[in-house]
Biotite code that builds the C-alpha atoms (Angstrom):
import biotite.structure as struc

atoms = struc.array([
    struc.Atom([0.285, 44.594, 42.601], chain_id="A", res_id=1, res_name="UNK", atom_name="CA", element="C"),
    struc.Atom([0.534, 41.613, 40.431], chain_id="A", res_id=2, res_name="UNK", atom_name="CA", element="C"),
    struc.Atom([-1.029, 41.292, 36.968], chain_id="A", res_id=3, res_name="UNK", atom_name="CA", element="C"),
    struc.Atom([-4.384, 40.439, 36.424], chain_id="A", res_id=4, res_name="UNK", atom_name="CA", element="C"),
    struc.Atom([-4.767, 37.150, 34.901], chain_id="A", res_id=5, res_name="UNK", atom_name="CA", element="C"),
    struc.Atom([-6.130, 37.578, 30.721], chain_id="A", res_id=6, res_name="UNK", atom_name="CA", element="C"),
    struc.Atom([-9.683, 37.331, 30.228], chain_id="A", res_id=7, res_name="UNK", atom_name="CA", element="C"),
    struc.Atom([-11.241, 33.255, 29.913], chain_id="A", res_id=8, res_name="UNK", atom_name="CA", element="C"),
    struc.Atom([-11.688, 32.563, 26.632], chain_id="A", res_id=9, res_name="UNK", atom_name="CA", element="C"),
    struc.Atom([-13.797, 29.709, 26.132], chain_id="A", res_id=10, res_name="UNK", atom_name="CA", element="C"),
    struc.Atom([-13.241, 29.205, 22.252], chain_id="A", res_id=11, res_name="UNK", atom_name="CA", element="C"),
    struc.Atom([-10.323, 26.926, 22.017], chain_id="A", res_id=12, res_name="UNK", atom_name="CA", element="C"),
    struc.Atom([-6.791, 28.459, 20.887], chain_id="A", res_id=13, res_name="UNK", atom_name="CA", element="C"),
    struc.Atom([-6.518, 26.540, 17.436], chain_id="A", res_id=14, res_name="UNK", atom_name="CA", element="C"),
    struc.Atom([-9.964, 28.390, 16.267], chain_id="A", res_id=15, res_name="UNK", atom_name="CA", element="C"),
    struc.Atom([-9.096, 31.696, 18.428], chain_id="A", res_id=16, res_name="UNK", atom_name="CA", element="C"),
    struc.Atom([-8.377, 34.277, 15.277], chain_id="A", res_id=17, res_name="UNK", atom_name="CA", element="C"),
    struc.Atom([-4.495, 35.561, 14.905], chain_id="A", res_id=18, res_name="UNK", atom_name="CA", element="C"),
    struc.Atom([-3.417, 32.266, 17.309], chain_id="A", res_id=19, res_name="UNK", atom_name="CA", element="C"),
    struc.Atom([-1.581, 30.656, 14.699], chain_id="A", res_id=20, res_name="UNK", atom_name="CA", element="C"),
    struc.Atom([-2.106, 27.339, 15.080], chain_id="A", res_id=21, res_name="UNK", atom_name="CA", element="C"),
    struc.Atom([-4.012, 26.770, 12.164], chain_id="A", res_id=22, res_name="UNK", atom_name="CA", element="C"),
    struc.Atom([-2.294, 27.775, 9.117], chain_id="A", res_id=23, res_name="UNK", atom_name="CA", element="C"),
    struc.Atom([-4.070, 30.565, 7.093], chain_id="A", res_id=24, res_name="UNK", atom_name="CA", element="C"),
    struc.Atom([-4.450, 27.938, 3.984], chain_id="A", res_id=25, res_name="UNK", atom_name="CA", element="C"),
    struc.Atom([-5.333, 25.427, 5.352], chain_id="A", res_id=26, res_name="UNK", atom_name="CA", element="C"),
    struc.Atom([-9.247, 24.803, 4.811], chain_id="A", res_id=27, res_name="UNK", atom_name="CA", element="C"),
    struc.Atom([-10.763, 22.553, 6.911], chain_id="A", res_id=28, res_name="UNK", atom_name="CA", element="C"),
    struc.Atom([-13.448, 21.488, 4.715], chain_id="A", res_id=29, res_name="UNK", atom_name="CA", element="C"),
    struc.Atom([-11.293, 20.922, 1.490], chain_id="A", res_id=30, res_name="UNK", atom_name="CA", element="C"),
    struc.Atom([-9.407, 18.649, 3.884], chain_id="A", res_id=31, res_name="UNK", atom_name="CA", element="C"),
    struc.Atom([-12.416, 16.855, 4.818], chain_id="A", res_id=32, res_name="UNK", atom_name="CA", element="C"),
    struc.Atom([-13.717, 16.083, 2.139], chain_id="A", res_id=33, res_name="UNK", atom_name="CA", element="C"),
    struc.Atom([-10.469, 14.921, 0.001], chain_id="A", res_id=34, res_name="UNK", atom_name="CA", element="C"),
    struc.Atom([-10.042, 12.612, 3.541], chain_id="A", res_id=35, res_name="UNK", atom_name="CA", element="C"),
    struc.Atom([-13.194, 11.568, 2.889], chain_id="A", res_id=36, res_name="UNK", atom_name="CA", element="C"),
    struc.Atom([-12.719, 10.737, -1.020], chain_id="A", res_id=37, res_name="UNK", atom_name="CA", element="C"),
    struc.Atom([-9.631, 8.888, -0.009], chain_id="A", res_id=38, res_name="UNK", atom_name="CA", element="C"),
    struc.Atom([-11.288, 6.939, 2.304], chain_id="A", res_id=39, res_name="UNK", atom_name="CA", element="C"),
    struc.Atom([-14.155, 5.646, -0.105], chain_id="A", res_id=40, res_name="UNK", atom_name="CA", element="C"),
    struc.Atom([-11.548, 4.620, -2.588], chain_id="A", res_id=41, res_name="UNK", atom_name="CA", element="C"),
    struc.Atom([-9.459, 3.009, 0.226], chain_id="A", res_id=42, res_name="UNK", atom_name="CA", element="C"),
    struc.Atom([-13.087, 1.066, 1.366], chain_id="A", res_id=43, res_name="UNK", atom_name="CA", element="C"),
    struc.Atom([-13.264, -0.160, -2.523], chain_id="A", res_id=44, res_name="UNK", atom_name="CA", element="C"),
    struc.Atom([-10.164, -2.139, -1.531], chain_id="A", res_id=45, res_name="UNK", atom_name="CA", element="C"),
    struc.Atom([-10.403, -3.466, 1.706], chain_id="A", res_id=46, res_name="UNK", atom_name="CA", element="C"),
    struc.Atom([-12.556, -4.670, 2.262], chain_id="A", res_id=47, res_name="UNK", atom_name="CA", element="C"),
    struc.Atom([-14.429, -4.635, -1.180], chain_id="A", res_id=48, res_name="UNK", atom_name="CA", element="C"),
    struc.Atom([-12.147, -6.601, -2.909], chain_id="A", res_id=49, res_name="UNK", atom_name="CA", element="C"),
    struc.Atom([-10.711, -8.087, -0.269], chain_id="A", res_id=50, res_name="UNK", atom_name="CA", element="C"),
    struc.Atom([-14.298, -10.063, -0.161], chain_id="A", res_id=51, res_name="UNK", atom_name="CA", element="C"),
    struc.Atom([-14.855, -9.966, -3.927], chain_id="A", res_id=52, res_name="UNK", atom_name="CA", element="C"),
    struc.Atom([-11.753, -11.819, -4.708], chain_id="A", res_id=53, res_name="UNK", atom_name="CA", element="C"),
    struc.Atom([-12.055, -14.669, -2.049], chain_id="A", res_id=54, res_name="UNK", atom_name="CA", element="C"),
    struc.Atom([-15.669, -15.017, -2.713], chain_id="A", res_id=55, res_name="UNK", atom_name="CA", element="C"),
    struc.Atom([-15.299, -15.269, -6.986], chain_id="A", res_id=56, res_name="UNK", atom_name="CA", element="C"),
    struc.Atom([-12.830, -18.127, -7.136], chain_id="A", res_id=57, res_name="UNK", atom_name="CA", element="C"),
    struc.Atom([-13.020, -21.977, -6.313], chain_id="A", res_id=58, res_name="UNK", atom_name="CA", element="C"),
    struc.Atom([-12.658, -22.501, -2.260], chain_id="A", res_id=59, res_name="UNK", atom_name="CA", element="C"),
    struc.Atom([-9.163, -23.635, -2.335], chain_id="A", res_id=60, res_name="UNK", atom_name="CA", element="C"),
    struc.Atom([-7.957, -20.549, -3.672], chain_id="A", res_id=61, res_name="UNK", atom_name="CA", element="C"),
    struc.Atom([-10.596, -18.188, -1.736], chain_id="A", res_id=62, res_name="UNK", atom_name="CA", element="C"),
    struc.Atom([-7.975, -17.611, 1.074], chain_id="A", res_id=63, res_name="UNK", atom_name="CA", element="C"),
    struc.Atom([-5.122, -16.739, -0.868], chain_id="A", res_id=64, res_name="UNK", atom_name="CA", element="C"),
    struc.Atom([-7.123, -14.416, -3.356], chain_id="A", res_id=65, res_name="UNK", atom_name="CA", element="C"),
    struc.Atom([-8.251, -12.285, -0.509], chain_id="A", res_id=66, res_name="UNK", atom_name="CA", element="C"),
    struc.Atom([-4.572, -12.270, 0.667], chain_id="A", res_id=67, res_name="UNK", atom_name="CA", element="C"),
    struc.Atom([-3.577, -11.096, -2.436], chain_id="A", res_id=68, res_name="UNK", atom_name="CA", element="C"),
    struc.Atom([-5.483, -8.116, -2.400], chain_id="A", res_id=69, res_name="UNK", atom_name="CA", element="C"),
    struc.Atom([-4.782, -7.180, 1.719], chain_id="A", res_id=70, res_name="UNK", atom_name="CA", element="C"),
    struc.Atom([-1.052, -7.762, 0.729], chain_id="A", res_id=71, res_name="UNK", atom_name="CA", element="C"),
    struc.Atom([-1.329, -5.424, -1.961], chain_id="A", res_id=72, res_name="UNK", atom_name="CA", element="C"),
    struc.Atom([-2.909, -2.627, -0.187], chain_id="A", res_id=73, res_name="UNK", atom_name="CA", element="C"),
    struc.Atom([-0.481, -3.168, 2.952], chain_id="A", res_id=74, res_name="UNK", atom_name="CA", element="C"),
    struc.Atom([2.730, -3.341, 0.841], chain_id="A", res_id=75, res_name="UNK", atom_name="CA", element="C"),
    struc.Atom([1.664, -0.290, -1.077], chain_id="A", res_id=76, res_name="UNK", atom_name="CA", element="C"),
    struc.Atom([1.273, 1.950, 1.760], chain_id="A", res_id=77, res_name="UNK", atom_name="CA", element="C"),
    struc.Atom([4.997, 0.921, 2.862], chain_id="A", res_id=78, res_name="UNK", atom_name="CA", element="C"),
    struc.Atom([6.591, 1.453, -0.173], chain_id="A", res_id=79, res_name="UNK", atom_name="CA", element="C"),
    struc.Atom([4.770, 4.569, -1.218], chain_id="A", res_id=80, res_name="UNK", atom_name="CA", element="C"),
    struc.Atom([5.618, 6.401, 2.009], chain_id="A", res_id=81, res_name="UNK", atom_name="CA", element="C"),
    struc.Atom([9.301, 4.886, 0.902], chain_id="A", res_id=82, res_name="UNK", atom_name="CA", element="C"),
    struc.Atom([10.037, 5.810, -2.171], chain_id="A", res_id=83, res_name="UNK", atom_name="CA", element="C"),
    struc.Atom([7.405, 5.675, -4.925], chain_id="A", res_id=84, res_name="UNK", atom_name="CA", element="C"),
    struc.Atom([5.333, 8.991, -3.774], chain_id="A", res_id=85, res_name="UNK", atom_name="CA", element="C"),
    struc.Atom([8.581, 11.085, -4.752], chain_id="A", res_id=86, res_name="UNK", atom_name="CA", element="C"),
    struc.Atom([9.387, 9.096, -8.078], chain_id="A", res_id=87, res_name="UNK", atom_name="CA", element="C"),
    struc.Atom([5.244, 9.829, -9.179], chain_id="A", res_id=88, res_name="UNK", atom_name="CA", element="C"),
    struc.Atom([5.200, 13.538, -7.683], chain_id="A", res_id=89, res_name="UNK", atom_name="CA", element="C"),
    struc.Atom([8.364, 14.694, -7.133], chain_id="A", res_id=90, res_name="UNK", atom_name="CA", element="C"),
    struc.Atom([11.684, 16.175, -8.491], chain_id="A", res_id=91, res_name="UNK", atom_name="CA", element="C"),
    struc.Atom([11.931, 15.187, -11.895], chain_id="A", res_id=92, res_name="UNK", atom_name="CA", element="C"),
    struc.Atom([14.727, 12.785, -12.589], chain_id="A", res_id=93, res_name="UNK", atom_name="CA", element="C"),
    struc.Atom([13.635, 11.578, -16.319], chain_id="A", res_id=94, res_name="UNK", atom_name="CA", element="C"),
    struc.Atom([10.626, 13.206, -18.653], chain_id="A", res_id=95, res_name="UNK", atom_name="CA", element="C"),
    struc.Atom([8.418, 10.174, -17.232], chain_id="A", res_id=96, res_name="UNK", atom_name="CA", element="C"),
    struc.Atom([10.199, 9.637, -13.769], chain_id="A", res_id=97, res_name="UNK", atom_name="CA", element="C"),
    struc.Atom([10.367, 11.556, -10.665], chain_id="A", res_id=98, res_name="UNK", atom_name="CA", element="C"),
    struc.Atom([13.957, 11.118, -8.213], chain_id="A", res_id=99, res_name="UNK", atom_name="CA", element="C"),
    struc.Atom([13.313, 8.843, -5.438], chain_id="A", res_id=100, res_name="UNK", atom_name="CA", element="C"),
    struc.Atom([12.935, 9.445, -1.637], chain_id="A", res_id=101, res_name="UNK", atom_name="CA", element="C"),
    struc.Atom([10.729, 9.335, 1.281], chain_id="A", res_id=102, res_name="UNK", atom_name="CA", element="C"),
    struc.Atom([7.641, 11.169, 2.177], chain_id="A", res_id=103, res_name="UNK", atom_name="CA", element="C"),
    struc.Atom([7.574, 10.433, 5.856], chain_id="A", res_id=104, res_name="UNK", atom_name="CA", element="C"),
    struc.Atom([9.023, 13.604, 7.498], chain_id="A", res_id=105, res_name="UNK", atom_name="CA", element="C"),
    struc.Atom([6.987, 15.998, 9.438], chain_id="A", res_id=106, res_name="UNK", atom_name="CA", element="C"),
    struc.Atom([8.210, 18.900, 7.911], chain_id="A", res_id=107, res_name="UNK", atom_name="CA", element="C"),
    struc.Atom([7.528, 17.644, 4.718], chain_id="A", res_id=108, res_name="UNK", atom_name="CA", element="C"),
    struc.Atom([3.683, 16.051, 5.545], chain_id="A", res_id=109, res_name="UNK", atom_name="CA", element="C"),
    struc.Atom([2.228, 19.156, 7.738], chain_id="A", res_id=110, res_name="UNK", atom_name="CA", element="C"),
    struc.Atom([3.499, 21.613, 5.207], chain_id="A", res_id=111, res_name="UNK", atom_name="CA", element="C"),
    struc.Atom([0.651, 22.823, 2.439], chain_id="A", res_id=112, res_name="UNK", atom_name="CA", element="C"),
    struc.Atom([0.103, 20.094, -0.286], chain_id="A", res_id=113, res_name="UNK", atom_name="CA", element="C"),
    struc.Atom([1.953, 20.662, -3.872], chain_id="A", res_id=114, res_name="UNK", atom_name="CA", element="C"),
    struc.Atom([0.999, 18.585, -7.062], chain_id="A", res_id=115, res_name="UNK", atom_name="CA", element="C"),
    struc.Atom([3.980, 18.309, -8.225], chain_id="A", res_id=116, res_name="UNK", atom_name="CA", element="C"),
    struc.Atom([6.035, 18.714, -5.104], chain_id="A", res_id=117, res_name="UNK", atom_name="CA", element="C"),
    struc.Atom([8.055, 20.822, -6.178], chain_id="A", res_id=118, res_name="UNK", atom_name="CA", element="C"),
    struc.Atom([8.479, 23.077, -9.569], chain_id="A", res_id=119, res_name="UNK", atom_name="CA", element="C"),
    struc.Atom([9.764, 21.555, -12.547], chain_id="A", res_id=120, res_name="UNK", atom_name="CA", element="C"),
    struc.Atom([12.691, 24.018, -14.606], chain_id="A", res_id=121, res_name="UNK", atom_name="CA", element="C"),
    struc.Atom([13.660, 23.355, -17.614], chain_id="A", res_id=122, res_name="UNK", atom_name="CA", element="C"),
    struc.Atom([17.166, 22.212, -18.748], chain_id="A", res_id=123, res_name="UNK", atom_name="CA", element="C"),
    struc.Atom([18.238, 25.728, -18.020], chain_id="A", res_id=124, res_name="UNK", atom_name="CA", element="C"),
    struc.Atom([17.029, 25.784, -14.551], chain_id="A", res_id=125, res_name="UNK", atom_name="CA", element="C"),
    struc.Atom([15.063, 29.113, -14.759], chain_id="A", res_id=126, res_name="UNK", atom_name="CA", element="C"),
    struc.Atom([12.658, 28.586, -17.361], chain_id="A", res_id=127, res_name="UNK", atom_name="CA", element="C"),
    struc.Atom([9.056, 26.772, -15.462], chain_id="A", res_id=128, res_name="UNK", atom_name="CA", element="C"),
    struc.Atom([8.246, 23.319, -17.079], chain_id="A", res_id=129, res_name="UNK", atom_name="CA", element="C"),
    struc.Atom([5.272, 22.752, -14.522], chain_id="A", res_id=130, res_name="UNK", atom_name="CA", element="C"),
    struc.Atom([4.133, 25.420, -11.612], chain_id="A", res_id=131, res_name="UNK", atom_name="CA", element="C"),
    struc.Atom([3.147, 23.603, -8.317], chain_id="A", res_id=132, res_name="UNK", atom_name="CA", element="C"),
    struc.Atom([-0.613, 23.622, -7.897], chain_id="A", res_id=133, res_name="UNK", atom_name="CA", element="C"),
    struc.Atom([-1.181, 23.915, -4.142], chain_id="A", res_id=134, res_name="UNK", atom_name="CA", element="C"),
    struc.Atom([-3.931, 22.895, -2.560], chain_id="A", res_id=135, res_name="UNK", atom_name="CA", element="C"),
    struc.Atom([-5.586, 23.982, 0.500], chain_id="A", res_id=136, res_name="UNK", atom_name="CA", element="C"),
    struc.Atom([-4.784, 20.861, 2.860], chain_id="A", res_id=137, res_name="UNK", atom_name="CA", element="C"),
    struc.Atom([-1.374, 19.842, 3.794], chain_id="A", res_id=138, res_name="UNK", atom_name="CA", element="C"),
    struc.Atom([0.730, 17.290, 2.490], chain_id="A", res_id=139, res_name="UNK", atom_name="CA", element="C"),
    struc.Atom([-0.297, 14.521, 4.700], chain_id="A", res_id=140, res_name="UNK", atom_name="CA", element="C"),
    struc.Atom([-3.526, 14.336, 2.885], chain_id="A", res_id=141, res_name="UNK", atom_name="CA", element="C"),
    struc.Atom([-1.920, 14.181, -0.295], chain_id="A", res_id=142, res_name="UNK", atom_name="CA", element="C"),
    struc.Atom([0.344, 11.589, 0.347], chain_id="A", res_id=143, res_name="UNK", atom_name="CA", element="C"),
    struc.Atom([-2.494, 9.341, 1.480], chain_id="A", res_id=144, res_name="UNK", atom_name="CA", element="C"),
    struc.Atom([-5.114, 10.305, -1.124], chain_id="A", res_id=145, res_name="UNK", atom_name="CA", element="C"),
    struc.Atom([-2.398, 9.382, -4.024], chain_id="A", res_id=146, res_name="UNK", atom_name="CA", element="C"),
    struc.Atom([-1.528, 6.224, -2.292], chain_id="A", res_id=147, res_name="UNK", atom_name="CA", element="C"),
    struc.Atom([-5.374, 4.840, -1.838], chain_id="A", res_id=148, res_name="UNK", atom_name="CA", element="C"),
    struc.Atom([-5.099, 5.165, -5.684], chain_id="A", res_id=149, res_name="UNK", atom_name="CA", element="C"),
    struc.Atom([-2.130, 3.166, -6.331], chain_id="A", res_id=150, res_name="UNK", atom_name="CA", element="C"),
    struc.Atom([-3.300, 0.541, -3.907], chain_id="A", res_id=151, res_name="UNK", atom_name="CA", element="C"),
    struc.Atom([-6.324, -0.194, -5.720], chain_id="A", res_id=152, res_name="UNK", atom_name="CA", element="C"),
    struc.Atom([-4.643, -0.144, -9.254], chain_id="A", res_id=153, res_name="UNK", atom_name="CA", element="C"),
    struc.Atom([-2.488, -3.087, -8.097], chain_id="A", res_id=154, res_name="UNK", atom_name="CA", element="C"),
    struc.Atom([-5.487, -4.758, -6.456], chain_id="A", res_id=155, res_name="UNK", atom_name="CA", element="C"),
    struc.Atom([-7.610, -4.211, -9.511], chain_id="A", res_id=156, res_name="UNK", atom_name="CA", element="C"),
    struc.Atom([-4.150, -5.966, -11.423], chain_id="A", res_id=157, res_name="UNK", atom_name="CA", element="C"),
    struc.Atom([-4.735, -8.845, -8.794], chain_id="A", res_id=158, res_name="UNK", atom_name="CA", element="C"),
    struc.Atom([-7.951, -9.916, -10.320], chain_id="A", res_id=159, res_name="UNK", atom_name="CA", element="C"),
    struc.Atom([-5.929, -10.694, -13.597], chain_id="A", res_id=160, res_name="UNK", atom_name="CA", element="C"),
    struc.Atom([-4.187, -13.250, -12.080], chain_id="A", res_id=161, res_name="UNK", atom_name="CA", element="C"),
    struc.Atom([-6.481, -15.269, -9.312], chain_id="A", res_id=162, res_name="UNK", atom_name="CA", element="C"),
    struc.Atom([-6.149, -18.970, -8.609], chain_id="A", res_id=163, res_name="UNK", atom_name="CA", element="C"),
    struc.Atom([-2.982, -18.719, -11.264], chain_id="A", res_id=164, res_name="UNK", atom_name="CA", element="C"),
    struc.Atom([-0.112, -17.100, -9.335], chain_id="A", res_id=165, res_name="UNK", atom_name="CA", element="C"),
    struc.Atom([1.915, -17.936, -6.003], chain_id="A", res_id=166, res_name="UNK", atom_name="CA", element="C"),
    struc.Atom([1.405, -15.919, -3.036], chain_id="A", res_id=167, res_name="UNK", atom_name="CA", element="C"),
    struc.Atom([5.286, -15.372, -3.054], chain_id="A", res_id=168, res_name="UNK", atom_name="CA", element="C"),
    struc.Atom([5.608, -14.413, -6.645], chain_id="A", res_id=169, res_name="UNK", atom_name="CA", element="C"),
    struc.Atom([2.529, -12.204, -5.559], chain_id="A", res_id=170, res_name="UNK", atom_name="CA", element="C"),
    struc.Atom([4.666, -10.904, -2.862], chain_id="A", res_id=171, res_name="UNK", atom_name="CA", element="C"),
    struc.Atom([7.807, -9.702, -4.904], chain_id="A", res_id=172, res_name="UNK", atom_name="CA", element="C"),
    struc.Atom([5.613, -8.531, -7.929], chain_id="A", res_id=173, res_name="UNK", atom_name="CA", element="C"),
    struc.Atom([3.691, -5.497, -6.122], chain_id="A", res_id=174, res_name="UNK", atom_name="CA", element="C"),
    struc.Atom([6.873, -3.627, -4.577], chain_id="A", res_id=175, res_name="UNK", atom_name="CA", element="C"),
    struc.Atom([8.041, -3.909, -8.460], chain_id="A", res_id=176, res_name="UNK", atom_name="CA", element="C"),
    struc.Atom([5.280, -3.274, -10.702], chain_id="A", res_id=177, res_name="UNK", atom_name="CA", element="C"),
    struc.Atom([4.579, -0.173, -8.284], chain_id="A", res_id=178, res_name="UNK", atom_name="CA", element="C"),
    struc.Atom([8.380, 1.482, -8.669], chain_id="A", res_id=179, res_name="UNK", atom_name="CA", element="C"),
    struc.Atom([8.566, 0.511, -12.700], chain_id="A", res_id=180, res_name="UNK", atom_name="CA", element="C"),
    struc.Atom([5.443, 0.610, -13.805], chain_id="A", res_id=181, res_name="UNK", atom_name="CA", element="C"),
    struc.Atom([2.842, 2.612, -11.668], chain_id="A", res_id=182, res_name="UNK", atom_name="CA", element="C"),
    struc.Atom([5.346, 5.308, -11.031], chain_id="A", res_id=183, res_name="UNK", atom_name="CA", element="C"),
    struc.Atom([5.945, 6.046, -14.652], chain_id="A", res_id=184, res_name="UNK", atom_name="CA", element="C"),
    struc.Atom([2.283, 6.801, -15.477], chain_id="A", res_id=185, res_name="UNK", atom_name="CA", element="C"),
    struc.Atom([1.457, 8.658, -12.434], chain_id="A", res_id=186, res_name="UNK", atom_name="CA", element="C"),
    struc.Atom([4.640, 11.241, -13.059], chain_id="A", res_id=187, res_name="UNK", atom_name="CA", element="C"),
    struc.Atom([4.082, 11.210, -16.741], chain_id="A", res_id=188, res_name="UNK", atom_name="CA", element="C"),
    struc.Atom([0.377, 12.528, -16.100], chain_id="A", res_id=189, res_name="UNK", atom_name="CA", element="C"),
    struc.Atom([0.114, 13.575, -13.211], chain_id="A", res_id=190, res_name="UNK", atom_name="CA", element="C"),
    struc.Atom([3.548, 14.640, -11.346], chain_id="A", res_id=191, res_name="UNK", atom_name="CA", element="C"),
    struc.Atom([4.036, 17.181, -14.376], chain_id="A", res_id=192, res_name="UNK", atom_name="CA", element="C"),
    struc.Atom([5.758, 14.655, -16.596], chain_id="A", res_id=193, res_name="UNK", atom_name="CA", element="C"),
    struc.Atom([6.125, 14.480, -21.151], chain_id="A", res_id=194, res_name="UNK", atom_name="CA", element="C"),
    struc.Atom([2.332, 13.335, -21.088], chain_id="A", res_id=195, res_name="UNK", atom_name="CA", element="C"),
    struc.Atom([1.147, 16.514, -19.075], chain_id="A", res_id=196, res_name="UNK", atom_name="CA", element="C"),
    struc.Atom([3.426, 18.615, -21.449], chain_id="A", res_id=197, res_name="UNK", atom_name="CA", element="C"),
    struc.Atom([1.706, 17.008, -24.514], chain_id="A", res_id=198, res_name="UNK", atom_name="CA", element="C"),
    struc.Atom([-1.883, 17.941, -23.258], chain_id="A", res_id=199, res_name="UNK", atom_name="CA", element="C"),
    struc.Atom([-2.900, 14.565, -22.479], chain_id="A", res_id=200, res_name="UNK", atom_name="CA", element="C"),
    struc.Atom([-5.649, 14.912, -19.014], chain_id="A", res_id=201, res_name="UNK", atom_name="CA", element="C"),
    struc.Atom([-6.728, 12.157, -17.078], chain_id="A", res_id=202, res_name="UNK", atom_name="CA", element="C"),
    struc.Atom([-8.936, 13.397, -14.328], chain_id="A", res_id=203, res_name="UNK", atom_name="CA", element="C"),
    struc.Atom([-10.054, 10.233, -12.660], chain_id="A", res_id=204, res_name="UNK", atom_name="CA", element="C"),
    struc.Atom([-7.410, 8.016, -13.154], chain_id="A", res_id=205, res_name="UNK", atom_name="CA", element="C"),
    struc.Atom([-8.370, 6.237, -16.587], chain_id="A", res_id=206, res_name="UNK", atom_name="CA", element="C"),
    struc.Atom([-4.942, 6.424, -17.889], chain_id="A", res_id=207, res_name="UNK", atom_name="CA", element="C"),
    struc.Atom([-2.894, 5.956, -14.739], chain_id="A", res_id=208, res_name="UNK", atom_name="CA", element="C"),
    struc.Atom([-5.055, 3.522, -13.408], chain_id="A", res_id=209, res_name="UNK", atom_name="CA", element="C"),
    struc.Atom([-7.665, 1.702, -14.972], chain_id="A", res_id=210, res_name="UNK", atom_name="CA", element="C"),
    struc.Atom([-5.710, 1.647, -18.654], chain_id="A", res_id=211, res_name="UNK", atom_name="CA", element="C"),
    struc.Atom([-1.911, 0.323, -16.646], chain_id="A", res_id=212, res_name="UNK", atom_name="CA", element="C"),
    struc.Atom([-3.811, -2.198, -14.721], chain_id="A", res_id=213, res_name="UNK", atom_name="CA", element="C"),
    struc.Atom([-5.453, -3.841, -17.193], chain_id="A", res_id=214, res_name="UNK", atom_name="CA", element="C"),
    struc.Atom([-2.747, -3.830, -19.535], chain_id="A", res_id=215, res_name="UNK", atom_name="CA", element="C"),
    struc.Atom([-0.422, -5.082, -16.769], chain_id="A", res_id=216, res_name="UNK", atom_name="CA", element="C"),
    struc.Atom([-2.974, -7.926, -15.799], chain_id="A", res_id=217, res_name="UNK", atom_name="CA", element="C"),
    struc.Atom([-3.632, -8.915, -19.402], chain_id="A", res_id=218, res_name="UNK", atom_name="CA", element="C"),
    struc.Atom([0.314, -9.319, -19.941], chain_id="A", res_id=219, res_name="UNK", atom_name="CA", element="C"),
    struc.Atom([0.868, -10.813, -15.939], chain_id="A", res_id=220, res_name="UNK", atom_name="CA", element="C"),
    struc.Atom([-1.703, -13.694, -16.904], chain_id="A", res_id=221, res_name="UNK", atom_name="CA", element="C"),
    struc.Atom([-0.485, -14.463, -20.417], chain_id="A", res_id=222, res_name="UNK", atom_name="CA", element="C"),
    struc.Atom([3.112, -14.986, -18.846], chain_id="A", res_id=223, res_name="UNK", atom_name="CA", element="C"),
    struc.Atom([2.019, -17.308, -15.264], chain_id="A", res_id=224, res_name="UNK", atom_name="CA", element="C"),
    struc.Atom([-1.244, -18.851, -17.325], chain_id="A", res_id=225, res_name="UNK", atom_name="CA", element="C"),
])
């Protein structure tokens, strides 16, 4: 007699208990909602500034200001996914820099998220300098929730510098300022770097963000004023 076919289950097989298709960390409503945060901060940037910026400067330079700050945010992504993500949360390479490399590969994004992304060893390579802290979402989510942060800090640098630099200065500047600049602070606080070691917390980004990106703009418009 042939088998019996298994019993209909209408409950579908990623939310059937024991199917495996949902990894036992993940958690699908600490995912949400860090998707979520990432997305507000994202919306700050385009199109906040996007508008703010072409709408605060003289009309001749309204097109260009709001192409400053969608430039920013686009280039960021790109080089982020490239190489920067690694060199702010990554293997360390110096006390304030992380080793380059990319974050694009599937085996690395679906995997469970790790702030650092991987453990940090001291110069004897058994003693822990800085445990992983993982999260319960994967690394996908990380990668873009980090990156919505860096895009902003270089669009909040862009308001430094309206109506006073070229688009194709503009243009060179981000991809730099993000690997020698932004990259330092964000390992140095955040990826487990000397600053974490020292005790020094910045929880929403005062440090990393808001205190390099108004340095950097204060210094950026001095030098193309």
């Amino acid at each position: 007699m042939a088998a019996s076919p298994p019993p209909y289950n209408p409950v579908p097989v990623a939310y059937q208990g024991g199917a495996g298709a949902v990894p036992v960390w993940l958690n699908k409503g600490d995912n949400a909602w860090q998707m979520v945060a990432a997305t507000l901060v994202g919306l700050q940037s385009v199109p906040g500034l996007v508008i703010l910026y072409g709408s605060i400067v003289k009309k001749k330079w309204a097109v260009n200001s709001a192409f400053m700050a969608l430039y920013a945010f686009a280039a960021v992504v790109i080089c982020w996914v490239s190489w920067a993500y690694k060199m702010s949360f990554g293997d360390k390479l110096l006390p304030f820099w992380g080793k380059t490399g990319p974050a694009l590969g599937q085996k690395f994004l679906i995997n469970q998220a790790a702030l650092p992304a991987s453990t940090h060893y001291f110069s004897d390579h058994k003693t822990v300098e800085t445990a992983e802290i993982t999260p319960w979402y994967p690394m996908a989510t990380m990668v873009w929730f980090q990156c919505v942060f860096a895009a902003i800090t270089l669009i909040l640098l862009a308001g430094s510098v309206l109506g006073r630099m070229n688009f194709k200065a503009w243009m060179m500047f981000v991809p730099l300022w993000l690997t020698f600049s932004y990259t330092v602070g964000a390992f140095s606080l955040w990826g487990g770097g000397f600053l974490f070691h020292w005790g020094v917390m910045d929880y929403s980004g005062g440090y990393v963000i808001h205190l390099s990106s108004g340095i950097a703009g204060f210094t950026t418009a001095y030098w193309v004023n």
